[in-house]
Each structure stands twice: as C-alpha cells, then as structure tokens.
C-alpha positions in Angstrom: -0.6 -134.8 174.9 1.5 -136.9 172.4 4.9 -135.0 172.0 6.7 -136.4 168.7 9.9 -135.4 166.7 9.8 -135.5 163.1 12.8 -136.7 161.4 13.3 -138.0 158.1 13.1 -141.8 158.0 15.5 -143.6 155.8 15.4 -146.9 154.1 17.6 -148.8 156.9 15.8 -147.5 160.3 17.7 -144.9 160.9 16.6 -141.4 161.8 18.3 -138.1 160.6 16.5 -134.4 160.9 16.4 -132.1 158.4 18.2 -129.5 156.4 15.5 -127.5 154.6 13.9 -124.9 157.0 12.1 -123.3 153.7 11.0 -126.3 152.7 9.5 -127.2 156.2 8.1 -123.7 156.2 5.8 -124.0 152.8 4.9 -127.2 154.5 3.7 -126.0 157.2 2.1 -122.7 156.3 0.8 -125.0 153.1 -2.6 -127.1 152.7 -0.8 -130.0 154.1 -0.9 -133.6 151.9 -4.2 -133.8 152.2 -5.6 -130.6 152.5 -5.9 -130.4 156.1 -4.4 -127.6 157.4 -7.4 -125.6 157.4 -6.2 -122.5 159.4 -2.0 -122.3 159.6 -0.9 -119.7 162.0 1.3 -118.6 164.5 1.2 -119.4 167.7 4.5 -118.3 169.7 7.7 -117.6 168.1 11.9 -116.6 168.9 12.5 -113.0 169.3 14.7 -112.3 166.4 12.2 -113.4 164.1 9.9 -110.7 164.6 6.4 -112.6 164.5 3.6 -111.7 165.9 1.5 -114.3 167.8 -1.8 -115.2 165.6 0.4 -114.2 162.0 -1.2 -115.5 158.9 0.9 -115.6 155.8 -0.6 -114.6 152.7 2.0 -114.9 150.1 4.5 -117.7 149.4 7.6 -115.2 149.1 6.7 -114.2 152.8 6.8 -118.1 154.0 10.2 -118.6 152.2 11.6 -115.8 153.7 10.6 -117.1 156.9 12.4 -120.0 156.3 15.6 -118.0 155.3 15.4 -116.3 158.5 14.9 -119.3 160.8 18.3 -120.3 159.2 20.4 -117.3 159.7 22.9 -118.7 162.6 23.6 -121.9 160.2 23.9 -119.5 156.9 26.4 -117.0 159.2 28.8 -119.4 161.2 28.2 -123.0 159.2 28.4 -124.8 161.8 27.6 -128.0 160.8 25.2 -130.6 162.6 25.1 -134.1 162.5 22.0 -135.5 160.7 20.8 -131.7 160.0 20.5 -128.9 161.9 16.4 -128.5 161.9 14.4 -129.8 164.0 10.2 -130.8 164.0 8.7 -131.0 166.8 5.1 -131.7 167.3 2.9 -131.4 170.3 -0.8 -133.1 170.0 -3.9 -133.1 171.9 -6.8 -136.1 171.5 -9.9 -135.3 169.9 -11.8 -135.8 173.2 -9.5 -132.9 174.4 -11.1 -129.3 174.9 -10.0 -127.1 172.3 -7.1 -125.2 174.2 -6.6 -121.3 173.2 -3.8 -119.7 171.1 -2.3 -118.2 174.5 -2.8 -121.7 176.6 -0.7 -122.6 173.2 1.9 -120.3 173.5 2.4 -121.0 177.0 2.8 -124.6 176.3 5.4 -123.9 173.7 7.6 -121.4 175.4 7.3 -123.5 178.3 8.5 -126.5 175.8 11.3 -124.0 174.4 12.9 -123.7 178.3 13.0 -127.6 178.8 14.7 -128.2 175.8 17.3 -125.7 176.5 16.3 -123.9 173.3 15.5 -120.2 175.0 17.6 -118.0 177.1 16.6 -119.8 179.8 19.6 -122.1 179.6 22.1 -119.8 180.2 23.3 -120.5 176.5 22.7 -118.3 173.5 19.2 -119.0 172.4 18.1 -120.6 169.1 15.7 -119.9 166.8 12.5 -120.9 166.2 8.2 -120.7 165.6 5.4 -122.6 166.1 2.4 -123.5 164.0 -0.9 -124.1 165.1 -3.3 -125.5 162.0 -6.4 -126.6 163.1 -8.0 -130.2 163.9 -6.0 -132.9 161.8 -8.0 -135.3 159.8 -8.6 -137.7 162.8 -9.8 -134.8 165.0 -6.5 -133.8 166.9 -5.7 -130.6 167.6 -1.8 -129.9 167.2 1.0 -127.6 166.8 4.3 -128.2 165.0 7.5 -126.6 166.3 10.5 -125.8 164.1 14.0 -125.4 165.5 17.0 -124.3 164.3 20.0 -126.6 166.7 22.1 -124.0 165.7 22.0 -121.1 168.4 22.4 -117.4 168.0 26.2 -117.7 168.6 27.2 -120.5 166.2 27.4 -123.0 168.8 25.3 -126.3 168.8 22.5 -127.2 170.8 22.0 -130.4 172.7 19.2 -132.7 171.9 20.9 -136.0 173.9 17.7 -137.4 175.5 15.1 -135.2 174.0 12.3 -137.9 174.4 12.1 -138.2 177.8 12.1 -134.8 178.5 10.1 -133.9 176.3 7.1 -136.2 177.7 7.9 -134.9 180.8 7.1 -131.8 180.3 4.1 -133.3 178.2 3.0 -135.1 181.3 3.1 -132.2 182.8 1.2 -129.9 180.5 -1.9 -133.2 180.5 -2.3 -132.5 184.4 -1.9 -128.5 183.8 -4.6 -127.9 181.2 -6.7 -130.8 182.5 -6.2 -133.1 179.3 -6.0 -137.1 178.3 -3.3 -139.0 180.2 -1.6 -140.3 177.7 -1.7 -144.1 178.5 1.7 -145.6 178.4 4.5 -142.4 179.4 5.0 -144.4 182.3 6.1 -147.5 180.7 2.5 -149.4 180.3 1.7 -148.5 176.5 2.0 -150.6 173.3 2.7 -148.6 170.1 -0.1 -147.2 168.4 -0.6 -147.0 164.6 0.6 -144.4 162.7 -1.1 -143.0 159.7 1.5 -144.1 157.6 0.8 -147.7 158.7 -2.6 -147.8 158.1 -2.4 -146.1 154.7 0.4 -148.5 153.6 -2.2 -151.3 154.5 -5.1 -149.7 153.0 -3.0 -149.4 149.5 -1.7 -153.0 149.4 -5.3 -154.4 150.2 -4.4 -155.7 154.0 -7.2 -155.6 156.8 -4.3 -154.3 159.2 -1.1 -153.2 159.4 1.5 -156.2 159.7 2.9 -154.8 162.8 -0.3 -155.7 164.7 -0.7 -159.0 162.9 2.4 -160.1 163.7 1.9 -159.1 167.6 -1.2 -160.8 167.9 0.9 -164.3 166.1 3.6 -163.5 168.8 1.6 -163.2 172.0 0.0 -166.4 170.8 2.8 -168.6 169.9 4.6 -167.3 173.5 1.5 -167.9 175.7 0.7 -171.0 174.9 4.6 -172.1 174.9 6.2 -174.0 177.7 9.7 -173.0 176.3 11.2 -170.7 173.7 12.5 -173.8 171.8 8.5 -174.7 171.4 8.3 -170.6 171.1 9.9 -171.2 168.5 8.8 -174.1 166.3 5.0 -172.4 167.3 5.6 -169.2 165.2 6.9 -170.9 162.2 4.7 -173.4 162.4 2.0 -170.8 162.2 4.2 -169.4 159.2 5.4 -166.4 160.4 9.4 -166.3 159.7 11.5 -165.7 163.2 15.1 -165.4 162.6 17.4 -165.0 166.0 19.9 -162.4 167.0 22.9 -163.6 168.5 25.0 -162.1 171.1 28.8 -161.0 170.5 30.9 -164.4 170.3 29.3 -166.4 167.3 26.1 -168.6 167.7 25.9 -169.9 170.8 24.1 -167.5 172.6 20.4 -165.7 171.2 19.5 -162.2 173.0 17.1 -161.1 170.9 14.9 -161.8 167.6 12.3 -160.4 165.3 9.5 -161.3 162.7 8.3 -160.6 159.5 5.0 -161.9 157.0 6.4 -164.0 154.2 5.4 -162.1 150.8 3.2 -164.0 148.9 4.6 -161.8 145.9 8.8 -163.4 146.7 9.1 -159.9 147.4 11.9 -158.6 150.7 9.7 -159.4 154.0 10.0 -156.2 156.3 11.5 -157.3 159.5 9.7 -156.2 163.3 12.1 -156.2 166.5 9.9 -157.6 169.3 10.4 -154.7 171.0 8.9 -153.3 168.4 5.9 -155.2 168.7 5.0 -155.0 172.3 7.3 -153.7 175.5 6.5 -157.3 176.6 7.3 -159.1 173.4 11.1 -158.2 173.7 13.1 -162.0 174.3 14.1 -160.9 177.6 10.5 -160.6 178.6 9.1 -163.6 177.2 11.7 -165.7 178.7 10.6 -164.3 182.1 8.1 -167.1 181.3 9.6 -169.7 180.7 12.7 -172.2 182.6 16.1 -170.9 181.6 18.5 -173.9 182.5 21.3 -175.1 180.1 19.2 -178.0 178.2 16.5 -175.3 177.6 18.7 -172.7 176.1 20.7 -175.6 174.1 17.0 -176.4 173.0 16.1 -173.1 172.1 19.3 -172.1 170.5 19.3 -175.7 168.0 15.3 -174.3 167.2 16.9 -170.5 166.3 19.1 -172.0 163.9 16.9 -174.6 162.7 19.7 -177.9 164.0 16.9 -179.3 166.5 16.9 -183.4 166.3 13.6 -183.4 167.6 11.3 -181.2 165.2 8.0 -181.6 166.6 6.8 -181.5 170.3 3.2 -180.3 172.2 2.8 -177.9 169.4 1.9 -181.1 166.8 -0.2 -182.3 168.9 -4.2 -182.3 167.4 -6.5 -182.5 170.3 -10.1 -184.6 170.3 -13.0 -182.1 170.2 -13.9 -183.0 173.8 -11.1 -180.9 174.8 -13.5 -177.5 174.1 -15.7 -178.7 177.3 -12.5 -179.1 179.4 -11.2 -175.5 178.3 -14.6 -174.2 179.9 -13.9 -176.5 183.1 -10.2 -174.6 183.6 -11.8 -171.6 183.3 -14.5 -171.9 185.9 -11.6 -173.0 187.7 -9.3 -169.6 186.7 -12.5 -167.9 187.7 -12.7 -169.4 191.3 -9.3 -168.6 192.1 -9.4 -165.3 191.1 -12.2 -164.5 193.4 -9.7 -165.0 195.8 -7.2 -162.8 194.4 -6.4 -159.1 196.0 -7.3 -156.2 193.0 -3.3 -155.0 194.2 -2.1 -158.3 193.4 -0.6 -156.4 189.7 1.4 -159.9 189.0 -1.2 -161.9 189.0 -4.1 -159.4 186.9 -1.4 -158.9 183.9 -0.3 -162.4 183.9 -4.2 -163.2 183.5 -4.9 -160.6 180.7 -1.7 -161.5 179.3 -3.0 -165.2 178.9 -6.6 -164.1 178.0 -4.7 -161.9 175.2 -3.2 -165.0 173.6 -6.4 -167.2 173.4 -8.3 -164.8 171.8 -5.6 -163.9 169.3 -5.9 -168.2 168.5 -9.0 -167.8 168.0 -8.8 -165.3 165.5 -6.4 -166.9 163.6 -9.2 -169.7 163.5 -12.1 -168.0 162.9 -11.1 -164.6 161.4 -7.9 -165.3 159.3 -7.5 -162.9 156.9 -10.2 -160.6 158.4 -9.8 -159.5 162.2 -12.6 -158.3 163.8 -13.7 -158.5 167.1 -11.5 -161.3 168.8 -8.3 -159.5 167.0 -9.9 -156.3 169.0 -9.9 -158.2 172.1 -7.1 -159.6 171.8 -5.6 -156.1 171.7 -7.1 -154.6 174.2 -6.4 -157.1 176.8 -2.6 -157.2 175.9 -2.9 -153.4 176.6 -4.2 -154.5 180.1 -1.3 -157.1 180.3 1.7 -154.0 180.4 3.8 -153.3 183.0 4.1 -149.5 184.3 7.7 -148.0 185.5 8.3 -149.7 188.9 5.4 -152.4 188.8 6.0 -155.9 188.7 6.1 -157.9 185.3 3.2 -160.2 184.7 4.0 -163.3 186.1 3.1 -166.5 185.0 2.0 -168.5 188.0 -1.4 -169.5 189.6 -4.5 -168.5 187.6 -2.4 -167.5 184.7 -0.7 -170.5 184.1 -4.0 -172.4 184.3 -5.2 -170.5 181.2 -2.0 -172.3 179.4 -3.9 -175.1 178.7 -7.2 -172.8 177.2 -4.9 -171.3 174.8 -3.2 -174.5 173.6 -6.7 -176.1 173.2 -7.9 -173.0 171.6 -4.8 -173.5 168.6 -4.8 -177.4 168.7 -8.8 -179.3 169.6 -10.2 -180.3 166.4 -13.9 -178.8 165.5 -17.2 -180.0 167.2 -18.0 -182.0 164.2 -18.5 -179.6 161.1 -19.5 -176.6 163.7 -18.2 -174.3 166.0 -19.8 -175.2 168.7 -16.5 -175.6 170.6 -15.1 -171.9 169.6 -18.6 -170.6 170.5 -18.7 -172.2 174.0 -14.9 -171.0 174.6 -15.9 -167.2 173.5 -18.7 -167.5 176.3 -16.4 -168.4 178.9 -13.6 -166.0 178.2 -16.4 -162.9 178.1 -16.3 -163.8 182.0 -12.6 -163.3 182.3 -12.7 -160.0 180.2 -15.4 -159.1 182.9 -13.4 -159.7 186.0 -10.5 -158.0 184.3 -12.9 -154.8 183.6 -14.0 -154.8 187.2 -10.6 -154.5 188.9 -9.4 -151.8 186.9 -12.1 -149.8 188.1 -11.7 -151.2 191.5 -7.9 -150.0 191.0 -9.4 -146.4 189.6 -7.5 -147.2 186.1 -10.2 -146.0 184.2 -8.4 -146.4 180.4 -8.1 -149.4 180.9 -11.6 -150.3 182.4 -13.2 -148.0 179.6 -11.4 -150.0 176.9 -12.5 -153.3 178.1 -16.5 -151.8 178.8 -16.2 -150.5 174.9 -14.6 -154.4 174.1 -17.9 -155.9 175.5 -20.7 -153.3 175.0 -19.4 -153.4 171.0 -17.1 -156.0 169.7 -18.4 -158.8 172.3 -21.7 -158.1 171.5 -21.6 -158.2 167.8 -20.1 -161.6 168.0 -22.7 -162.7 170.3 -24.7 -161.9 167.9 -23.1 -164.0 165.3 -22.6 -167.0 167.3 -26.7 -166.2 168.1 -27.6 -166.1 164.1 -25.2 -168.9 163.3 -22.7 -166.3 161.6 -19.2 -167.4 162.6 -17.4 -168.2 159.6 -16.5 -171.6 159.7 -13.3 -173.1 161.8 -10.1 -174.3 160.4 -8.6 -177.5 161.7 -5.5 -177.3 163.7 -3.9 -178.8 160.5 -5.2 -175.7 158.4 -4.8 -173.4 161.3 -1.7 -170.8 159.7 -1.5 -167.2 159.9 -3.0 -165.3 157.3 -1.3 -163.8 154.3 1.7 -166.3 154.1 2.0 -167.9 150.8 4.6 -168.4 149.1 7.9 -169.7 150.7 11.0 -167.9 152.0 14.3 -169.0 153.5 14.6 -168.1 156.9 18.1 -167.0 157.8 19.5 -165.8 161.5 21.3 -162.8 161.7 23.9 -160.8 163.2 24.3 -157.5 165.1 24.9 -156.2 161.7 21.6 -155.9 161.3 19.5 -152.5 161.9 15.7 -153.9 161.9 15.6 -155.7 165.6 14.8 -154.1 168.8 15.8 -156.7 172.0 
C-alpha cells in the first residue's frame, strides 16, 4: 500500500499544502484529468459532516457545499496554518492487489485518521475530514484520497511533524492485515519509482525516459568503475553529464554533497537531481564508502569539484586494445568461482556484486543503446534495486568478488570494438547473464521473492530479447570509447559549484 501526501509543488522544491477545500472537492468528486475517476464515492467520513458511507454526489452545488463544510473550523476561528491548512492524503493499493471492499476501506481510513492524531482518539478536539474512493486509476491501482482540514473542531492546529513515517507505518501495517503487496523499499531498500508526471513530461518532450533514471544509470557507472571520487569525478563529465559540488559551511574546501543535471541541447536551464535523489546509494556519503578517503584524495577530489586539477586526465582516458573483451570474461569466471564460495547471508558481499553488475550493464547501454534504453538500461535497473541496503543491514561493500568486477566495468566503458563488430559487447552480455543468475538464485535462497521475481522477469524477457539480437546480428552498432557520451547532451553549458543556497541537492 503506497501512502502519499499531496501538496502543491512549487517552482524551487519546496512543498506547501493547500488552501482550497472546494476546489479539492470538485476535483475529487469530478472526472479527474483524464477522465478516470469512474465511480467517486464515499468511503468513510468525520462526524460533523453528516455523510453517509457509499454517498454519491449528483450535483455540483452539493460538492461545493461539501467543501464549505470541510472548512468550517478555519472559516469560524482563522486560525491560520503554515503552507495551508488542507491536507491530501492518498492511500493506494497495486493492481495485482485484490479489490478490497468499501468497509475493508473504511476501516483502513478511520484506522489512518487515529494514527495521524486526526480523530478523537488523540485526546484533542478532532478535525474534519472524508475520504474518496474512485475506482482503478489509469494504471490499474485501486485508491482512495483523504481530505483534511489541520484545523480541528476547537480552532487549534493539528500536528503533522513526521507524518511520513507514520504514515507508512501504519501502511505496513494495513499490507500484512489485508494480505496485500509489501511495498518494496519502507524499510529503507527502495529506489524512487517514476511518477506519472515524469513519464508524461518525457513522453511530451520526445525522451525515451525520464532524466532522473538516465542520469542514475550515468552515476552508478561513472562511481563503479571509479577508484576515487576525483576520477568520479572527471568520469561523469567526461561522459557529459554536468556535476557541480556542494560545499560544506566554511567556503570551498570541504564537498559533502553534489548533484547532476542533462545539458540542454536547446541552451535552455538544466534541471538539477540531488544524488539522493537518484538512488539511497548514490548520496556522496555512500559512494565515498567506496573509495580511500585520506587527505591527497580529498585534495584530489576537491581540485576535480571545482575544476583546479593539474592533472586532467587519469585511468578514465585510457582506450583499451580489443583483447581486453576476452579478459573481462576471464574476471568473471573468476567472480563466479569465488562466489560459489560465498554464504547467501553474506548481504555485504551480494549488494556489492549487483551493485557492480548494475554499473557494467548501464556502460553498456550507453554503448549500445544511447539514446534508446532497452533491455541492458532494464537490467541495469533492476540489479541496482538488488544492490539497496534495508534498515539495519550492512552497506554494499566493495571488497572480494565485487571489486574484481571493477575491471569488467572499466573495460566495458574503455576496450575499443572487435574490429567493426560487437563481438566483444556480445561475449561480455553472455557472461554477465551468469552473474544476474547467481544473484536471482540467492534471493530466493534468502526468500526475497521481489527481488528474485524481478531478476526471473529480467532474464525470461529483456535477456532474452537481446539474445535474440545478438543471435540475428541485431545489436546496433558500438561506439568507440572516444564516441562513447551520454545521450542527449549537446550543446555546451558552464558548470558552476554551488552553495547551501541552493534548494535542488539532496546529500
């Protein structure tokens, strides 16, 4: 069950909730943008408002009055709330989910009410409030929304400090209650999913994916295949996506953070991604779990932030002879050995191998895809989705068999082409299937059954299809290491660092 408030989203990042309860209401008693609230109704409602459970509004002047009513403690006292006084809450299930019934519904919500300290309950006047139920959205979920009122019977305000985590608390709860979907990553092990909003935005300006998930994938492969952040670094703009740091209190000599954006081919403003924002484990912190932190290598990284190195090249420039493709399969039958030997408890060393496996196949779509991510951009995300860390786990480590897929991934960015083929990227694609394999089988020896359904759909669908390909001689052709940049950077932009000033970075 995904539990979500709605708040208005304003031009900066920041988040402010609503003022308009009338407004809300014709929204949500309305056909919705596009058209799909098929059957609006109520579900569960506050006391004062007099609403029966399964009420279906007929006429407009009914709705608005609704909304007139679900603002009487604001309209009586004026008490006034910072960021707006309504709130939207929204509870969903997955379309795999069984269709729950109006009263499971109503249970949920009340239930939801009490842990928010909305009801009685609290030992505080109540607040207001009703719940919608509208049928399966477009993409098959079934899901209520929940309007609030923050302003409670007796004028005084109530308290939404930490909302989120109780709120998928009690959501966690509710999944184990009713028997639905766990959703993957409450406990700390999820990357973002795409929003609608996302994917629309991409469909209208032409791009085959959001940049969010382009610029993860450009991340996870510039840090993987890094021995330091300074090469972190020079990787990612060398691969032209623009990095700019964030610097800790004190002026420019320390970085705690940065974040990344696609360079416009239009000259247009790029639109700026925290790591954080990217992936739990693309924050700085996490990455430079990886790497050695003494004082020459933060210097080094800190001249490469600001863009002051001497010493502009390293590894990263190197272009390696095509007879590195056949050694890349050597380190993996290696990788292979040594995992055999690895306990399926051993969570360090599993997330530190997907991790690594995550990052080579994200090179190779940058050299075989580009501009048109198919199935190695899918693996790629699926196995950094194996490579999170859960509350109270270990991080992925870096050490052993993971570190020995270092060299795959740098050969994977950096061998020149068999010749005019890809002979080289086919052979590598065969050996990594193997490592997606052995990944697949200890989640389900660990009974993490996401995870090892996500990698069985990765090989039964996308794997195959580009077996296929490599089969029919269909794999577009390579780009050389000299080519190799990240698609859908043109046209030049200045790169700047930044302060804390700034709203658009997430450590």
């Amino acid at each position: 069950m995904i539990a979500k408030a709605i708040d208005k989203k304003l031009p900066d990042g920041r988040r402010v909730r609503g003022r308009e309860p009338v407004g809300l209401a014709l929204y949500l008693f309305g056909p919705g943008k596009f058209n799909e609230h098929t059957d609006p109704h109520i579900v569960a409602a506050d006391v004062p408002l007099g609403l029966e459970d399964g009420h279906r509004f007929t006429d407009r002047r009914d709705i608005i009055d609704l909304g007139q009513d679900l603002d009487g403690p604001y309209k009586l006292f004026g008490t006034e709330f910072p960021g707006g006084h309504i709130y939207h809450l929204v509870l969903s299930n997955g379309p795999d989910d069984r269709l729950l019934r109006d009263e499971e519904w109503a249970e949920i919500v009340c239930g939801a009410m009490d842990r928010m300290g909305f009801t009685e309950s609290s030992g505080k006047a109540p607040c207001r409030w009703f719940a919608v139920r509208h049928g399966l959205s477009i993409e098959g979920n079934d899901h209520i929304h929940i309007a609030v009122n923050l302003i409670r019977e007796d004028g005084t305000k109530a308290s939404i400090w930490n909302d989120r985590p109780r709120i998928q608390k009690f959501a966690a709860e509710m999944e184990q209650r009713y028997g639905l979907t766990v959703v993957e990553g409450r406990s700390g092990a999820g990357l973002p999913g795409v929003t609608r909003a996302e994917r629309e935005i991409a469909d209208r300006t032409g791009q085959a994916e959001p940049p969010r998930i382009c610029l993860a994938r450009a991340v996870r492969a510039a840090a993987v295949s890094s021995a330091s952040e300074a090469e972190f670094v020079r990787r990612l703009r060398r691969s032209g996506v623009l990095a700019r740091p964030r610097y800790a209190s004190g002026g420019r000599r320390s970085v705690d953070g940065y974040s990344v954006a696609l360079r416009p081919a239009d000259g247009s403003h790029p639109v700026w991604f925290g790591g954080g924002k990217l992936a739990p484990d693309l924050t700085l912190p996490r990455l430079r779990a990886h790497w050695k932190q003494d004082p020459e290598a933060l210097r080094a990284a800190v001249e490469e932030w600001v863009g002051q190195s001497s010493e502009p090249t390293g590894r990263e420039a190197r272009v390696l002879r095509a007879e590195a493709w056949a050694e890349a399969e050597e380190q993996i039958n290696g990788v292979l050995a040594r995992l055999a030997k690895v306990d399926v408890d051993d969570w360090e060393t599993w997330a530190g191998v997907a991790r690594e496996a995550a990052g080579i196949y994200g090179a190779l779509s940058a050299r075989l895809e580009a501009r048109y991510p198919g199935p190695l951009a899918r693996a790629a995300e699926a196995l950094s989705r194996s490579a999170q860390s859960r509350h109270g786990q270990p991080l992925a480590r870096r050490s052993g068999a993971a570190s020995a897929l270092r060299g795959v991934q740098m050969i994977a960015i950096q061998a020149r082409p068999v010749g005019r083929s890809t002979q080289g990227e086919e052979m590598l694609i065969r050996s990594m299937f193997r490592i997606v394999r052995i990944l697949h089988d200890t989640h389900v020896a660990r009974g993490e059954a996401t995870q090892a359904a996500r990698l069985a759909a990765l090989a039964q669908n996308d794997l195959t299809e580009l077996h296929r390909s490599m089969i029919g001689g269909g794999l577009p052709q390579a780009v050389s290491p000299e080519q190799l940049r990240f698609p859908q950077l043109d046209a030049p932009w200045q790169q700047r660092p930044f302060g804390r000033d700034d709203q658009d970075l997430d450590r």
